[in-house]
Backbone as a ProteinNet text record, in pm:
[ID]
protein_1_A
[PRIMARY]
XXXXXXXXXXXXXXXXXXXXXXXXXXXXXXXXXXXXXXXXXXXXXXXXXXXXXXXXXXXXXXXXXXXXXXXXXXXXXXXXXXXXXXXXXXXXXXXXXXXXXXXXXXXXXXXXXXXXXXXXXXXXXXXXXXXXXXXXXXXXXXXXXXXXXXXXXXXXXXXXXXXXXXXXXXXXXXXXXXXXXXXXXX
[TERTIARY]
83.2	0	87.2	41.6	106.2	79.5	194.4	181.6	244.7	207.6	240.8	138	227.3	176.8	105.2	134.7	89.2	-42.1	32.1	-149.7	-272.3	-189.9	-313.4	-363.7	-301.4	-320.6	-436.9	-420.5	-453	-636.3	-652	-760.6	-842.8	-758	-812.9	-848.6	-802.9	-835.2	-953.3	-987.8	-1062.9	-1185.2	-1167.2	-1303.7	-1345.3	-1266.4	-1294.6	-1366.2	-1324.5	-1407.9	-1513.8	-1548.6	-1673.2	-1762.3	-1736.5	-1803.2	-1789.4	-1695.8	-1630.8	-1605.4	-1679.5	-1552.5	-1475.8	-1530.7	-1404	-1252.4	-1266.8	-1132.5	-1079.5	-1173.4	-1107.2	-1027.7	-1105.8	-1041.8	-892.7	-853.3	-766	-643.8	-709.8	-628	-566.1	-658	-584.5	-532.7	-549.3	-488.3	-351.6	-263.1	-133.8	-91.9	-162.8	-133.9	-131.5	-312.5	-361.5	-283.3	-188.3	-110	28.2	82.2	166.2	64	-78.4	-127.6	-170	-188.7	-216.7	-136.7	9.1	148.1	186.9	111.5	139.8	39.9	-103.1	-190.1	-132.8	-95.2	-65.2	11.8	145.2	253.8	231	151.2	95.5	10.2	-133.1	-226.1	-155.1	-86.6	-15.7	-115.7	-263.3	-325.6	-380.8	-374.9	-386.3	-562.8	-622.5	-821.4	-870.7	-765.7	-782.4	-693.5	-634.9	-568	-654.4	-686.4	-805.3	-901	-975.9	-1101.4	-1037	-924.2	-899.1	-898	-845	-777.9	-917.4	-1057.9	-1157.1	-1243.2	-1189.1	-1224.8	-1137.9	-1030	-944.3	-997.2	-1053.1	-1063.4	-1183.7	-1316.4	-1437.9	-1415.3	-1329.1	-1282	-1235.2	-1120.8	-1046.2	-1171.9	-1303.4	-1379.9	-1452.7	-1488.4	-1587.6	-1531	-1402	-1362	-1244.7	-1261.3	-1170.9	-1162.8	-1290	-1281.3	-1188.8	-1127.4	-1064.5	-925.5	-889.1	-739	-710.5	-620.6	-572.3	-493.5	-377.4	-330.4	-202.9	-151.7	12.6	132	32.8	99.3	39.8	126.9	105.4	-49.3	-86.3	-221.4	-189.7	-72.2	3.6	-0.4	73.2	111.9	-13.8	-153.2	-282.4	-340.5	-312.2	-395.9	-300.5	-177.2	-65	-99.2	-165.3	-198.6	-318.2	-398.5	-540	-513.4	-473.5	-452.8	-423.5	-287.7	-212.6	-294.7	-383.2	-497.2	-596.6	-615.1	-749.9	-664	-538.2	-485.8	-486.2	-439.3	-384.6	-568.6	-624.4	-827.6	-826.8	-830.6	-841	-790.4	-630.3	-601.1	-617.3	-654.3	-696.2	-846.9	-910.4	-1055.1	-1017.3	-948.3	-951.3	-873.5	-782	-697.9	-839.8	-827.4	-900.3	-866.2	-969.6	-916.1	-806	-741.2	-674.4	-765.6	-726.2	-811.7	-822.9	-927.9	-890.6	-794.5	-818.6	-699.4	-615.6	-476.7	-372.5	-357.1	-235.7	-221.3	-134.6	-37.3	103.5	128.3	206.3	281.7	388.1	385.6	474.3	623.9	726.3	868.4	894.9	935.1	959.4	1042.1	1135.6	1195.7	1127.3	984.2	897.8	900.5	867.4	779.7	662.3	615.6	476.8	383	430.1	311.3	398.8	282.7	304.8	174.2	274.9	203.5	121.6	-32.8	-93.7	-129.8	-165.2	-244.7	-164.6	-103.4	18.7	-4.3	-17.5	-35	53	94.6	207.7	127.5	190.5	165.8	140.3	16.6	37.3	176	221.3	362.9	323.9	151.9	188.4	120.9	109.1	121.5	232.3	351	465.9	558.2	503.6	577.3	521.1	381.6	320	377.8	424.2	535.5	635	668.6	835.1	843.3	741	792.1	879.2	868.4	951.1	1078.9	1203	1317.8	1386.1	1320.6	1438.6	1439.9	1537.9	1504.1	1582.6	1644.4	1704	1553.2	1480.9	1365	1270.5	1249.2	1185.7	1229.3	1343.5	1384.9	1372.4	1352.3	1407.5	1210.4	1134.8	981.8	953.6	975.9	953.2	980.7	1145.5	1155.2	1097.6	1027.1	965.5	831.8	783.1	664.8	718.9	849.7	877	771.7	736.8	652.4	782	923.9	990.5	1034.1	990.8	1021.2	904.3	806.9	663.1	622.8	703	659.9	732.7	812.1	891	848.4	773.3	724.3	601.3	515.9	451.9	392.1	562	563.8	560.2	593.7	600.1	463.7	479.9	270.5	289.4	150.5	86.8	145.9	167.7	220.9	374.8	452.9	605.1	621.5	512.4	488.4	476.3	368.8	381.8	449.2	512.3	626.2	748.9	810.3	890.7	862.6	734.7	726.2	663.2	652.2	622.8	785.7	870	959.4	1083	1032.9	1112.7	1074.6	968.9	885.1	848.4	757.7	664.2	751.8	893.9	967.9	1079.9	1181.2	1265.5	1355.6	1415	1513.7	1671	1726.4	1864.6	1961.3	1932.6	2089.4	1986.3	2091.5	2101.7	2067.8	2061.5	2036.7	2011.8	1898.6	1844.3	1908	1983	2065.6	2109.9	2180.1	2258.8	2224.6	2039.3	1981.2	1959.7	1950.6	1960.7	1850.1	1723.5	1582.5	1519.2	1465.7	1420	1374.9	1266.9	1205.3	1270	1423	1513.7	1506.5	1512	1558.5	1726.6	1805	1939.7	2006.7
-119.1	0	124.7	214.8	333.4	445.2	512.3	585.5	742.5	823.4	928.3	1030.8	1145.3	1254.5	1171.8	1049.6	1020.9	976.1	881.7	812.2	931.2	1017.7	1172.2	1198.4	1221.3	1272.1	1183.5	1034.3	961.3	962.4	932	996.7	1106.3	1191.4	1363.3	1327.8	1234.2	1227.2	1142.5	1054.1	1002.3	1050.6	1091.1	1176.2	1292.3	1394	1492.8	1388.1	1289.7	1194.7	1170	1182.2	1124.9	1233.7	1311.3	1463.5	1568.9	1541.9	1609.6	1751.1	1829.2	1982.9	2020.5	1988.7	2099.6	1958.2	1821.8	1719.6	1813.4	1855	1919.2	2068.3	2136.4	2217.1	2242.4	2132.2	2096.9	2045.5	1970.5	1899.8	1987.7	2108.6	2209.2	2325.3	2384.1	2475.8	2498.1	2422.3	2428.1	2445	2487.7	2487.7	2660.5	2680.1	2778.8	2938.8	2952.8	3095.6	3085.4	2971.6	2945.8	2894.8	2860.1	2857	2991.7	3045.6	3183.9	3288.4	3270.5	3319.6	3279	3161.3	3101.9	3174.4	3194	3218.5	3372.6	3442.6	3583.6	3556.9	3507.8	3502.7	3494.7	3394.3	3341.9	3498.8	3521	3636	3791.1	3831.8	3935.8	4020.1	3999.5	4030.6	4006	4046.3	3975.3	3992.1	4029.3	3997.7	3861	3877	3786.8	3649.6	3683.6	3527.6	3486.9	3549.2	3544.8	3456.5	3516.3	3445.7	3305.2	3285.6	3205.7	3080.4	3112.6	3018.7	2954.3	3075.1	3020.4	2913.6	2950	2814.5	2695.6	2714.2	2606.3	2489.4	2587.5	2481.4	2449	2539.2	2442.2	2324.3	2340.4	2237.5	2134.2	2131.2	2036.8	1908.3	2017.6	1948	1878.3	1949.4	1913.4	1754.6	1751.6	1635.2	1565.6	1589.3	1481.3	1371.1	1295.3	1164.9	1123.5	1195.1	1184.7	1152.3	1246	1197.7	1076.6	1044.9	906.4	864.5	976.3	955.4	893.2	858.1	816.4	962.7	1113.7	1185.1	1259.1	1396.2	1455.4	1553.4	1573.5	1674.7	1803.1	1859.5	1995.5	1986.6	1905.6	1859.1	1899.2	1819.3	1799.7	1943.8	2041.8	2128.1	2245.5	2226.8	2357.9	2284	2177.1	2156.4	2205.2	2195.7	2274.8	2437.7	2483	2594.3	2653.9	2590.5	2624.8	2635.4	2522.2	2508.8	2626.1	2643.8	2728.6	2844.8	2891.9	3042.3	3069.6	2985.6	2944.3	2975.2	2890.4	2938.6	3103.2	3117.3	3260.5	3353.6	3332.3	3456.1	3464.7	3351.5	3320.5	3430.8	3353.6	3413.4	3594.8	3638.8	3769.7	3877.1	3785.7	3825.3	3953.5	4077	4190.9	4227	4321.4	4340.2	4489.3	4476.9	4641.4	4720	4871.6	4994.5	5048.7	5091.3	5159.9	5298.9	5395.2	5482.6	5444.6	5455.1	5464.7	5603.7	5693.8	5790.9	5811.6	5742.8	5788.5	5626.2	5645.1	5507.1	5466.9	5320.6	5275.1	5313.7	5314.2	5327.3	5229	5221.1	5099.8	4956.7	5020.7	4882.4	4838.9	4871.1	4821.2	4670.3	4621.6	4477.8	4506.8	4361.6	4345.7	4330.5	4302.2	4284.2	4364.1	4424.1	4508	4499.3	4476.7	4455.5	4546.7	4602.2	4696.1	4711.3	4568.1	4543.1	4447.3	4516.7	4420.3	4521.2	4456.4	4535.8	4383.9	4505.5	4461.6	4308.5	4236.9	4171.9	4177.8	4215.8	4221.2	4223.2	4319.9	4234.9	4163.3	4178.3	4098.9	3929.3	3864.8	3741.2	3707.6	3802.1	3746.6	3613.7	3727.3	3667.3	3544.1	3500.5	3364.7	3264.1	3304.9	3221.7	3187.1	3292.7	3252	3158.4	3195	3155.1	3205.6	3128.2	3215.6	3188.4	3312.4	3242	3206.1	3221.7	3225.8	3348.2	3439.9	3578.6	3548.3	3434.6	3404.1	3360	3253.5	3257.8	3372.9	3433.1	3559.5	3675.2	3703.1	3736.4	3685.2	3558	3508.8	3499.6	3459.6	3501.9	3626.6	3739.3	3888.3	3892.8	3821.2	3867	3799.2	3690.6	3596.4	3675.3	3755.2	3841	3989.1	4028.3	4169.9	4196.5	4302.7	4407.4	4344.2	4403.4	4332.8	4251.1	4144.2	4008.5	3997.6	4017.2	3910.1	4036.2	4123.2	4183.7	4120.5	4086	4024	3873.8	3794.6	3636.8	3713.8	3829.5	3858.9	3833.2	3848.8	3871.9	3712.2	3686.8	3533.9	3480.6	3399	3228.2	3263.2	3199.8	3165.6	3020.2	2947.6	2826.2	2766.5	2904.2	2894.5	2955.4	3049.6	3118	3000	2919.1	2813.1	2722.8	2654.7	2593.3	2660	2756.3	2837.1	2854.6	2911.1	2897	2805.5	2665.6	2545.4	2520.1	2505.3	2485.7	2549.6	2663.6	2710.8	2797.4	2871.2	2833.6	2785.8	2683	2571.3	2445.3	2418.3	2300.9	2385.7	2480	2525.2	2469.7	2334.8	2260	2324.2	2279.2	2346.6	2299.8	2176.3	2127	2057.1	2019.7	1950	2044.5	1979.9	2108.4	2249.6	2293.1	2433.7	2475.2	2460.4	2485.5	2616.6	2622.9	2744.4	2853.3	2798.5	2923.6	3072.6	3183.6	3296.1	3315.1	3286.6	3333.2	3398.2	3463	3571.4	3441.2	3327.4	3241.2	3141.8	3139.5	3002.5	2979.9	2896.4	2917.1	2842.5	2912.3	2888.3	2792.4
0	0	0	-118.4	-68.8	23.3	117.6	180.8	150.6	209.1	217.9	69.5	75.1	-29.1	-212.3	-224.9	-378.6	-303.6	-207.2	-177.4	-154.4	-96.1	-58.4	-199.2	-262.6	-404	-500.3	-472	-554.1	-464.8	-325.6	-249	-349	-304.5	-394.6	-489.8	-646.7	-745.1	-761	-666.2	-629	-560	-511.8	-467.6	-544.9	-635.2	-723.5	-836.9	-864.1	-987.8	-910.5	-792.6	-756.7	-727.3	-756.1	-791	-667.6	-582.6	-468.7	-498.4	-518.6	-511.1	-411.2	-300.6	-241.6	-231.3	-321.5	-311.1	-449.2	-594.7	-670.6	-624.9	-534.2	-478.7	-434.9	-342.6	-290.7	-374.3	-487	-609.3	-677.7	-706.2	-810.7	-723.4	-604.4	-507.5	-610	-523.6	-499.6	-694.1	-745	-890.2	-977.5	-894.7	-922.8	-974.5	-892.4	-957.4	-1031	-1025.2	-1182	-1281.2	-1292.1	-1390.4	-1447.4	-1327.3	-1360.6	-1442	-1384	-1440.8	-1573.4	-1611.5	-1766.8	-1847	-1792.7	-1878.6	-1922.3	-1810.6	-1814.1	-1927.3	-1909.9	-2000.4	-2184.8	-2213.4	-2305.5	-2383.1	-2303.9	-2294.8	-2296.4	-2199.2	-2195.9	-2105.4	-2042.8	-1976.2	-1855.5	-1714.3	-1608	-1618.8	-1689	-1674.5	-1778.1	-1856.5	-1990.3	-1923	-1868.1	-1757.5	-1647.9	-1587.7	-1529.9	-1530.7	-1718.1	-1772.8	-1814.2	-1874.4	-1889.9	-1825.4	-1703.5	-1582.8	-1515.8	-1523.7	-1506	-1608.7	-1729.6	-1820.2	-1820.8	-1785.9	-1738.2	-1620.6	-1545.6	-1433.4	-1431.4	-1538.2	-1536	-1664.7	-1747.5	-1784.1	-1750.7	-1652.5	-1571.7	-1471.1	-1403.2	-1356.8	-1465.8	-1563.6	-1651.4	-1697	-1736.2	-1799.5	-1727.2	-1544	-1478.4	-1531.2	-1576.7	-1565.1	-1694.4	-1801.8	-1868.8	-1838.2	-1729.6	-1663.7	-1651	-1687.3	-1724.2	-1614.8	-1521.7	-1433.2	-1490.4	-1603.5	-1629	-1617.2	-1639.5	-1617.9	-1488.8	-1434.7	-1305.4	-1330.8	-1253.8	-1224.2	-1301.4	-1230.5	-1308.1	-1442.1	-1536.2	-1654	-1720.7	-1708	-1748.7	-1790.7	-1636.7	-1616.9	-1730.3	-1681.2	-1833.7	-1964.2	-2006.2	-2095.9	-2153.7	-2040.4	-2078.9	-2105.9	-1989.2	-2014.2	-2132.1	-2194.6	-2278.7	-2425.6	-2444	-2541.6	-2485.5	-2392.2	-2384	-2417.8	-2401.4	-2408.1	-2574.2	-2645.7	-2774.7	-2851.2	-2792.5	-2876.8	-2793.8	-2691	-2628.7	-2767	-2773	-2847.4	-2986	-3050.4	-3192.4	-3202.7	-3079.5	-3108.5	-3075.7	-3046	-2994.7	-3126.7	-3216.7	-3348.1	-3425.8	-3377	-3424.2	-3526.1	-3595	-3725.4	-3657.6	-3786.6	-3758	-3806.2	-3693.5	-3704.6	-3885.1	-3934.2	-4049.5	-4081.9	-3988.4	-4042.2	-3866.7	-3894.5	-3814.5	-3833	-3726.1	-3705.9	-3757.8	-3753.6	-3872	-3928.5	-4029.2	-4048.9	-4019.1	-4020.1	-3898.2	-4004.5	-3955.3	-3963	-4085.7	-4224.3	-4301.9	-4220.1	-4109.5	-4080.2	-3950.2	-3925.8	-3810.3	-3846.8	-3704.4	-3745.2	-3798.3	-3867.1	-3892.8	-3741.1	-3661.5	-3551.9	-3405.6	-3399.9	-3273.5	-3139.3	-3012.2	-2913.5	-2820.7	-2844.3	-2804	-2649.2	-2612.2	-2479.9	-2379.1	-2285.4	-2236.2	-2108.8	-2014.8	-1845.7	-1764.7	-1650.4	-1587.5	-1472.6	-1457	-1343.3	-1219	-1124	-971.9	-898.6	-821.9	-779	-614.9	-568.4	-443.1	-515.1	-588.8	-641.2	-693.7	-760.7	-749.8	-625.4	-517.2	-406.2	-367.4	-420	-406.4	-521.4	-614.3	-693.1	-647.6	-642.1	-542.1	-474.8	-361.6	-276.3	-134.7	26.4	89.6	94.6	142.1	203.9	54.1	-40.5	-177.4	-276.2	-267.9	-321.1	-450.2	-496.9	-609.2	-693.5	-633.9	-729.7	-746.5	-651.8	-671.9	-771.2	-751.7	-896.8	-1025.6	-1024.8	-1171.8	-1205.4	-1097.2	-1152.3	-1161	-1125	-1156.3	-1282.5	-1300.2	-1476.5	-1556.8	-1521.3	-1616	-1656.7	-1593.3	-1625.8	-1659.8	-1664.8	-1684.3	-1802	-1853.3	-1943.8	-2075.9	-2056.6	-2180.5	-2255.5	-2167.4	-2195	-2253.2	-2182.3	-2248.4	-2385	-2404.5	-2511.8	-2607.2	-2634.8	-2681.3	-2739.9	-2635.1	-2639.4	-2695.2	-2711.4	-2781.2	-2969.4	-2981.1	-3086.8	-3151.7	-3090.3	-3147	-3212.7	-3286.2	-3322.7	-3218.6	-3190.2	-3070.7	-3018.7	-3118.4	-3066.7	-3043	-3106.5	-3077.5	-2925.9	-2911.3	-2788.3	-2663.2	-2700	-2613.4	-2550.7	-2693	-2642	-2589.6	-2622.1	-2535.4	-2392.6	-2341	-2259.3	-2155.3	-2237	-2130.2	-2154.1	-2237.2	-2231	-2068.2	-2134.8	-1988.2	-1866.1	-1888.7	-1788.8	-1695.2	-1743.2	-1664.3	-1633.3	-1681	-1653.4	-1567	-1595.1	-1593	-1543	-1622.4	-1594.7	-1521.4	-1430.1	-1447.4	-1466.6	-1499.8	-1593.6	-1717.3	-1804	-1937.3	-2052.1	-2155.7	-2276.4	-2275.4	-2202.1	-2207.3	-2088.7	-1996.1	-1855.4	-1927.8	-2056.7	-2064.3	-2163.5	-2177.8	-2167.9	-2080	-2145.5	-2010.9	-2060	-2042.7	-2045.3	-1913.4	-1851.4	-1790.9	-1649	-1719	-1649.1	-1535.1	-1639.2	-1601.4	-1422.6	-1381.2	-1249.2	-1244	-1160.9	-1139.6	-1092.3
[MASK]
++++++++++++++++++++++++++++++++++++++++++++++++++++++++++++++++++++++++++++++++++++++++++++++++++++++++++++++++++++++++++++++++++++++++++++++++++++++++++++++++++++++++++++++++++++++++++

């Protein structure tokens, strides 16, 4: 029999399939504001992360029973997300205004980022974390205004993988270790 934190977990998953909310509650907690921090990232908007994160998780209930359980709870839910952010900003692709005010510069980009607001900074510190001011830094910059203007510019889906890539894993050794991305942790 197993003991400890999986067996808790596997409980929780168990009772959220049995139509438990406050076991889904508990299941997705400890998730809730790095999902939040991805949607932002992805979105570039903390109201539009928001809405998102709330279709995320009536999703997540809606189709527990789908979880298969070979991968982690987290994994499942940055997956949803990541699909719901990816339809979010497709459906939101506006037309451009008819007259602009001047024209852009000949060596502009083609796509420029209009709607980009800064991140809360007292949910930062719920990323972090306490007692580590090395991760706390390296999540502040993972949401700086210039960075994510930047991951802006990107598809929507190079956008993604970049940032589940480093991000949502942020390995610190092997291949991507000697990346300097904003997200990395050290």
């Amino acid at each position: 029999m197993t003991e400890g934190p999986h067996r808790d977990g596997e409980q929780l998953l168990a009772r959220a399939r049995a139509g438990d909310e406050d076991a889904f509650g508990v299941l997705v907690a400890p998730y809730l504001r790095e999902l939040h921090a991805h949607c932002y990232r992805m979105l570039g908007s903390v109201h539009d992360a928001e809405d998102v994160l709330q279709e995320v998780l009536m999703r997540a209930w809606r189709h527990l029973g789908t979880f298969d359980g070979r991968g982690s709870v987290r994994g499942w839910l940055y997956r949803i997300a990541t699909n719901r952010c990816l339809t979010a900003r497709s459906r939101a692709a506006s037309p451009a205004p008819a007259l602009s005010p001047a024209p852009p510069p000949p060596n502009a980009p083609d796509v420029e980022v209009t709607e980009l607001e800064p991140y809360p900074d007292a949910w930062l510190g719920e990323l972090a974390g306490a007692g580590d001011p090395a991760a706390g830094y390296e999540v502040r910059e993972s949401v700086q205004l210039a960075f994510l203007t930047v991951i802006q510019l990107l598809p929507p889906r190079q956008r993604a993988v970049l940032l589940l890539r480093t991000c949502a894993t942020a390995p610190s050794h092997g291949p991507t270790a000697s990346w300097s991305l904003p997200c990395m942790r050290a």
